[in-house]
Each structure stands twice: as structure tokens, then as C-alpha cells.
C-alpha positions in Angstrom: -44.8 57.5 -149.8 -41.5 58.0 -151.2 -42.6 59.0 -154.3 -44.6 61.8 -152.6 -41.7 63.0 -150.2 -39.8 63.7 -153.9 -42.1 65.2 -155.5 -42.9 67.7 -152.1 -39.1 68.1 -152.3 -38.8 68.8 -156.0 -41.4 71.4 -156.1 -40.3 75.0 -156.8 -42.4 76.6 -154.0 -41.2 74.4 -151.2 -37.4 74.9 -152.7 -37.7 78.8 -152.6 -39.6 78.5 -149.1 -36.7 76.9 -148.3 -34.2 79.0 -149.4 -36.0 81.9 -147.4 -36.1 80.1 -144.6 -32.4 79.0 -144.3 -31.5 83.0 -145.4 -33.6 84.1 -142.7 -32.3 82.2 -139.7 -28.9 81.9 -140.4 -27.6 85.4 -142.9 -30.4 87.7 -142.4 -29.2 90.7 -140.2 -32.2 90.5 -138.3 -32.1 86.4 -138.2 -33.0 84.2 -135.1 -29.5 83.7 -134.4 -28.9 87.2 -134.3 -32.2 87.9 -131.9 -30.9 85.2 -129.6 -27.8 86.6 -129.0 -29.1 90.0 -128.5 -31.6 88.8 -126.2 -28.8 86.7 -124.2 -27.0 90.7 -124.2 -29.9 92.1 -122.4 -31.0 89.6 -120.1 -27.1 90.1 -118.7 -27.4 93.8 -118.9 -30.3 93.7 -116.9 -28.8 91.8 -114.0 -26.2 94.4 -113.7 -28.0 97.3 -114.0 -29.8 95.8 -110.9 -26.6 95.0 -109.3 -25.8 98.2 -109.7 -28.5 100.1 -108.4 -28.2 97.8 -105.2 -24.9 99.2 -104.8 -26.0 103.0 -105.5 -28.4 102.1 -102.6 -25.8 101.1 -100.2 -23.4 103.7 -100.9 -25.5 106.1 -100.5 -26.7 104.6 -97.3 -23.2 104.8 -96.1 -22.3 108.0 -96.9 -25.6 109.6 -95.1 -24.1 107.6 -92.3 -20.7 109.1 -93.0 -22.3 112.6 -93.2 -24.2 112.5 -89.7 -22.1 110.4 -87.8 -18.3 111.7 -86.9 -17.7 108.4 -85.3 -18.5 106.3 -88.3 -16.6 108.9 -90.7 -13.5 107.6 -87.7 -14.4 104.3 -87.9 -13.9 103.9 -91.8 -11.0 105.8 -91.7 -9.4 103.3 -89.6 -10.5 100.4 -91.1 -10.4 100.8 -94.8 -7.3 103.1 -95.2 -5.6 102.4 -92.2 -5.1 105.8 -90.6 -4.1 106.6 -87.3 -4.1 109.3 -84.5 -1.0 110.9 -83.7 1.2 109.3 -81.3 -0.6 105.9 -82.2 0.7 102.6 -83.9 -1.7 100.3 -85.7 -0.2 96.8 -86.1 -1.7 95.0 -89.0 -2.3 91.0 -88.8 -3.0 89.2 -92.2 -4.7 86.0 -90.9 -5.4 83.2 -93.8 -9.4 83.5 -94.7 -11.0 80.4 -96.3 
């Protein structure tokens, strides 16, 4: 059995299949390493590109809202950037969130 493992071993073909094995997976350009890594790159790309679409959705939700609605256009204003009517005082509270 041994004997037979050596000589499979010693053999010229299985040596250069080898060699073209090892060059392809690990040095090759296009080697398995390389496609895993790339595939890894696209998977992630994916999952933002759908984040980001979700969020084109939404925003352009809101701003339809924003467009036909005066008292929503008020409503942000007041909220997110803090602006007041004249004569009024807004007193802001920072609370601790968990």
C-alpha cells in the first residue's frame, strides 16, 4: 500500500497536476480565493443596494407628504430642525434613551 501511495506520488503527471492545482487556487488571478472574495463583495453590495432603495421608497414617501400637506411640511420643521413661530420659545429636554 505504501509502496503504491509513492509511486502515485512520484509520478510526473500527478506532480504537474499538482502544481496546477496549487497555482490555480492560490496565485492565479482568477483563483478560488479570489472568486470567494469577490462573491463575499457582492453578496454585501447587494444588501445595500436593497437598503437603499428602501430608503429611496420612504423618502420619497415623505416628501409627497411634505408636498401636499402644509401641516406636515410644519410638523418636520419643528421637529427635526427645531424652528419656531415668531413670538414662540421651544424648550428642549434631552431625556437618557436606552
Amino acid at each position: 500500500m505504501r509502496s503504491y501511495i509513492l509511486s502515485i506520488l512520484k509520478n510526473k503527471f500527478f506532480i504537474a497536476f499538482a502544481a496546477v492545482m496549487v497555482w490555480l487556487i492560490f496565485f492565479e488571478h482568477n483563483s478560488i480565493i479570489h472568486q470567494w472574495r469577490t462573491n463575499r463583495s457582492i453578496r454585501e453590495l447587494k444588501k445595500e443596494k436593497a437598503f437603499y432603495k428602501r430608503e429611496i421608497y420612504k423618502d420619497s414617501i415623505a416628501i409627497e407628504e411634505i408636498k401636499n400637506d402644509p401641516e406636515a411640511l410644519e410638523r418636520l420643521a419643528r421637529e427635526k430642525y427645531y424652528m419656531k413661530k415668531e413670538g414662540e420659545y421651544i424648550y428642549i429636554i434631552e431625556g437618557i434613551e436606552d
